[in-house]
C-alpha positions as CSV (number, residue, x, y, z in Angstrom):
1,X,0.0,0.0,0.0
2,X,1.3,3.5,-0.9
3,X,1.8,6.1,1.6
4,X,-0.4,9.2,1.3
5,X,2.9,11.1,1.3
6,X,4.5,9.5,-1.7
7,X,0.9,9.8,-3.7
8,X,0.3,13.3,-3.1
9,X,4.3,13.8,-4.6
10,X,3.8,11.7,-7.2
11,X,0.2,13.2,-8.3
12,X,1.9,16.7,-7.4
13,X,4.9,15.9,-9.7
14,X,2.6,14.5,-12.6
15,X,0.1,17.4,-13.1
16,X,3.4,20.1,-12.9
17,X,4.7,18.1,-15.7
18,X,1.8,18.4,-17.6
19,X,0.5,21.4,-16.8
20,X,4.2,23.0,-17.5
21,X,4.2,22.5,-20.8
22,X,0.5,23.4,-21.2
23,X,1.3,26.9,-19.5
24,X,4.2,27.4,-22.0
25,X,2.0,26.4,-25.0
26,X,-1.0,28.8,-24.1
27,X,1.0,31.8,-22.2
28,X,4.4,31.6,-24.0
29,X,5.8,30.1,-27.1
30,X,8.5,27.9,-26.1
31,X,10.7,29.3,-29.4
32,X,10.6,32.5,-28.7
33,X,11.6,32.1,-25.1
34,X,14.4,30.3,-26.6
35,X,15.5,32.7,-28.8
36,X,15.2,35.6,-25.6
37,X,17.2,33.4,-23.0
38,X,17.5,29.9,-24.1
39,X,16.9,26.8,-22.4
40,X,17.3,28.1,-18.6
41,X,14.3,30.9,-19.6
42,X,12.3,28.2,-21.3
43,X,13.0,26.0,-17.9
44,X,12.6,29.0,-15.7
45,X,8.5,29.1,-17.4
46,X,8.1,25.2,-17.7
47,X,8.5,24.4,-14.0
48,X,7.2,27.9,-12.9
49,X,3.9,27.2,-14.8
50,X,3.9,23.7,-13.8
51,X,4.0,24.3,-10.3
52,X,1.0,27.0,-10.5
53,X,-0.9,24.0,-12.3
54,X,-0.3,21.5,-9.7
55,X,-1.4,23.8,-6.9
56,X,-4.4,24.9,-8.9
57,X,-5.9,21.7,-9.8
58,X,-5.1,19.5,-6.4
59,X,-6.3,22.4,-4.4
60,X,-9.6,22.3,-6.2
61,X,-9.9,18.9,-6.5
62,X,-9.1,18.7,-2.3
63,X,-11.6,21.9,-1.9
64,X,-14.3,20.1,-3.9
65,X,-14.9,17.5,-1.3
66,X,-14.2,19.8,1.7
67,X,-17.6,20.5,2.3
68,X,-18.8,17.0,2.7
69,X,-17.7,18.0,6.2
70,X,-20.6,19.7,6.9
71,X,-23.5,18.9,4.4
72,X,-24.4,16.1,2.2
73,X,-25.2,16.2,-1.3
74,X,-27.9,13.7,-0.9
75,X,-29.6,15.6,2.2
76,X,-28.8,19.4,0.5
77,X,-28.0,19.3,-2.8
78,X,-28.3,23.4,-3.5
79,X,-26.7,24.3,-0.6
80,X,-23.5,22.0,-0.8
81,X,-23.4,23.1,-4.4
82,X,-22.8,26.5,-3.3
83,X,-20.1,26.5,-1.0
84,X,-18.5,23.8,-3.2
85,X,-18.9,26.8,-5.9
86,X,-18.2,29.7,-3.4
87,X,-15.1,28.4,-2.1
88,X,-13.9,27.1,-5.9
89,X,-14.1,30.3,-7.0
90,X,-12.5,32.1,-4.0
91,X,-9.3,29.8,-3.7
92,X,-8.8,29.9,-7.8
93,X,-8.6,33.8,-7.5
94,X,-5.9,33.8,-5.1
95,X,-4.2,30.4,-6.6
96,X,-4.2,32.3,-9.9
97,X,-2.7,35.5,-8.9
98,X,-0.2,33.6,-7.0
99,X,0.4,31.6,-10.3
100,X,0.6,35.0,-12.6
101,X,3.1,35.8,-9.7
102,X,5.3,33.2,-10.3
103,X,5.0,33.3,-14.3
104,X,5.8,37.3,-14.6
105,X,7.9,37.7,-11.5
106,X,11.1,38.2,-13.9
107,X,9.2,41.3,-15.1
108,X,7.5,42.6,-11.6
109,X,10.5,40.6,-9.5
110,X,8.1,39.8,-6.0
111,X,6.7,43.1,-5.6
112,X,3.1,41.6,-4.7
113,X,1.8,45.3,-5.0
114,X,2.8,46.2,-8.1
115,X,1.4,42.8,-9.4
116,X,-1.7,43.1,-8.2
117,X,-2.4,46.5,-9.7
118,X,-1.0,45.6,-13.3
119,X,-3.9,42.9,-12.9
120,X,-7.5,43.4,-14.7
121,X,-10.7,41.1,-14.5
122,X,-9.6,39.5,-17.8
123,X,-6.8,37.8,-16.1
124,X,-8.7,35.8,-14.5
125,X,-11.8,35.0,-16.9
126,X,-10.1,32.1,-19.2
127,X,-8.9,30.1,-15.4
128,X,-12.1,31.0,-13.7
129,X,-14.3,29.0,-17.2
130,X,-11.5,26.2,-17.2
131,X,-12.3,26.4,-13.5
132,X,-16.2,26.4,-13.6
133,X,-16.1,23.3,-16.9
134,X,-13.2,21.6,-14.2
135,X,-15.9,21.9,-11.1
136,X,-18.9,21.0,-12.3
137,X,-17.6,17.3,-13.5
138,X,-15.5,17.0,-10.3
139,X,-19.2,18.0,-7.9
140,X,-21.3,15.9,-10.6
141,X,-19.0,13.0,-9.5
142,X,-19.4,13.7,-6.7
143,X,-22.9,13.8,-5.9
144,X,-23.3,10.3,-8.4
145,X,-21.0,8.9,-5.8
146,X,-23.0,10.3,-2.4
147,X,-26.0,9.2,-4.0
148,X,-25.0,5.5,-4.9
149,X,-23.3,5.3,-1.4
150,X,-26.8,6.4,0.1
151,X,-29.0,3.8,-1.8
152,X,-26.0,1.1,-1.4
153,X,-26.6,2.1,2.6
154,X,-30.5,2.1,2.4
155,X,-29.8,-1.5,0.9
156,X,-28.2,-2.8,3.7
157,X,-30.0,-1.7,6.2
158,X,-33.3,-3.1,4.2
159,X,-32.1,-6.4,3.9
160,X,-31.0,-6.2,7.8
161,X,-34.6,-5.7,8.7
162,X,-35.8,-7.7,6.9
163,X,-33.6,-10.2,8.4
164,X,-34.1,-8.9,12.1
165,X,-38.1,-9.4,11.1
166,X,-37.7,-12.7,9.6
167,X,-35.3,-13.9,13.3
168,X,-38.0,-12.5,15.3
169,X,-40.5,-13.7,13.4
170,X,-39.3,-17.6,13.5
171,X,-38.1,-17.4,17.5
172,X,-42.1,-16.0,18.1
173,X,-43.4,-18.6,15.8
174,X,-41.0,-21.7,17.1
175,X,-42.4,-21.9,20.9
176,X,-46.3,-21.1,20.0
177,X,-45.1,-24.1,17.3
178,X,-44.0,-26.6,18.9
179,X,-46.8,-26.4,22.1
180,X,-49.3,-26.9,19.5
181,X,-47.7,-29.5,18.1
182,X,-46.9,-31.7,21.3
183,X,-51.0,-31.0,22.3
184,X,-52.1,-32.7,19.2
185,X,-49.0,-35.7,20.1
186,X,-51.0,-35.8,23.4
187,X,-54.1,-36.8,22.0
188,X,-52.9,-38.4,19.0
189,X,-50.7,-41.3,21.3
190,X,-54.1,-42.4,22.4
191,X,-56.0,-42.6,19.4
192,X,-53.3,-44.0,16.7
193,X,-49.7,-45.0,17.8
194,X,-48.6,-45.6,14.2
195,X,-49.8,-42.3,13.0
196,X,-48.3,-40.4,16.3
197,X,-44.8,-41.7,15.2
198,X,-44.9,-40.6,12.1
199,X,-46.3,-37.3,13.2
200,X,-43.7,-37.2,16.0
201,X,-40.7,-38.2,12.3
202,X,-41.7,-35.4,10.3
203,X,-42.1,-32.7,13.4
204,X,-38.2,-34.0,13.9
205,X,-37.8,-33.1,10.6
206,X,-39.1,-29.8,10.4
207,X,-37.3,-28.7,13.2
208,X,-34.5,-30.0,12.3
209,X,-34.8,-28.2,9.2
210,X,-35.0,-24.4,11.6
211,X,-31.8,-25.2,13.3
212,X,-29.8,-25.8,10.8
213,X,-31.1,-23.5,8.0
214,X,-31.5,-20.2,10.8
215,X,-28.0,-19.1,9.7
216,X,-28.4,-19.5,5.9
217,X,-29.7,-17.1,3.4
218,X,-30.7,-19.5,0.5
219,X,-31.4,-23.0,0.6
220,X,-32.4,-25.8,-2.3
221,X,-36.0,-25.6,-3.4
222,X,-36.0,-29.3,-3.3
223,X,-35.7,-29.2,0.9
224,X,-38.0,-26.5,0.7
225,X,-40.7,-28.6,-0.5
226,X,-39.6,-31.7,1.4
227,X,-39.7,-29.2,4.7
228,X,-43.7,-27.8,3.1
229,X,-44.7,-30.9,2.7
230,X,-43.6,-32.5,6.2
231,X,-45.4,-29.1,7.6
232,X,-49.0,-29.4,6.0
233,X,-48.7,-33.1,7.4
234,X,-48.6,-31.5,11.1
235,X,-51.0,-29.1,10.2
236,X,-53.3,-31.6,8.4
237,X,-53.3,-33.7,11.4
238,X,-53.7,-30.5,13.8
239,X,-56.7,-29.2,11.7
240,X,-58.1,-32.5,10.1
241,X,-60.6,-31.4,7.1
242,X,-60.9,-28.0,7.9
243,X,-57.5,-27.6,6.4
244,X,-57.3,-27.8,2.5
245,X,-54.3,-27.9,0.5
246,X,-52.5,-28.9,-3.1
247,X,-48.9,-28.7,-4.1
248,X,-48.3,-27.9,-7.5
């Protein structure tokens, strides 16, 4: 298993590649620079640029999940949309002036002052839209995965009660059961001896059938039947004719 340390670096290292050479491609030809100052200017933008990238899209991507904290997609949708939004938008501003920072410091050196008034709204409008396209897939994930997690939760704890139902249901129905069953014994002993041991054979049966099947989930039709059958024998002899019924 990787350590979260050497993940985050390796991630880190990744997206400054790529986003190094994206930077030089949309803010700077890589030729020119070459021509001005060679390789260590074209190097000085690459890992500059690359760096600005890395912090840009990890800090969003951590920011975008940050407010799971505190509400739930599934329980408010709207409102953990909009500080997923709100604070998106607030950390890209500063990421990106901290990014234009490190791109034109050569020109401004790290005079944050004078940067910041040299700035103008369009700065920011082509990050903020790459931004915004960037956010909506990472929240739409992210509310497709808060919603399957909630149905995969309301699952479980479905089949647990139905479960809990179906134990309580069978350690209420066992007792009541088996008195029943030994009062028609009673009076069957007397009546027909042949007919109470076979009564007494398939009442072993079907209990044997409860203990051994309690901690199962699925079991052969076959032993189903077999177990259906032995039980409308009890029940036949309990009731006599006024019970009535066919197997298919």
């Amino acid at each position: 298993m990787k350590s979260p340390v050497l993940k985050f670096i390796r991630d880190f290292l990744l997206i400054a590649a790529i986003g190094g050479a994206a930077m030089l491609v949309v803010f700077a030809s890589p030729f020119v620079l070459y021509e001005k100052g060679g390789w260590p200017l074209v190097w000085n933008y690459y890992w500059r640029g690359g760096v600005g990238t890395a912090i840009l899209w990890m800090g969003n991507a951590y920011l975008s999940i940050l407010p799971d904290r505190w509400v739930s997609w599934v329980e408010a949708p709207m409102r953990r949309l909009f500080w997923s939004v709100l604070i998106t938008v607030v950390f890209t501003c500063f990421a990106w002036v901290f990014i234009l920072g490190l791109l034109f410091s050569n020109k401004y050196g790290w005079n944050i002052m004078a940067f910041v008034r040299n700035l103008e709204f369009q700065d920011f409008i082509p990050t903020l839209a790459i931004t915004f396209l960037i956010s909506i897939f990472m929240h739409g994930r992210g509310f497709l995965l808060g919603w399957k997690e909630t149905l995969i939760e309301a699952e479980r704890l479905k089949k647990e009660q139905i479960a809990a139902r179906y134990e309580a249901l069978k350690n209420q129905v066992n007792p009541h059961f088996l008195f029943n069953s030994l009062n028609v014994l009673t009076s069957l002993v007397h009546k027909d001896a042949d007919q109470a041991e076979h009564f007494i054979r398939q009442l072993s049966v079907v209990y044997r059938y409860i203990l051994e099947s309690r901690d199962k989930e699925l079991v052969p039709l076959e032993e189903e039947m077999n177990i259906l059958r032995a039980y409308l024998f009890l029940m036949s002899i309990r009731f006599g004719a006024s019970l009535q019924a066919e197997i298919d």
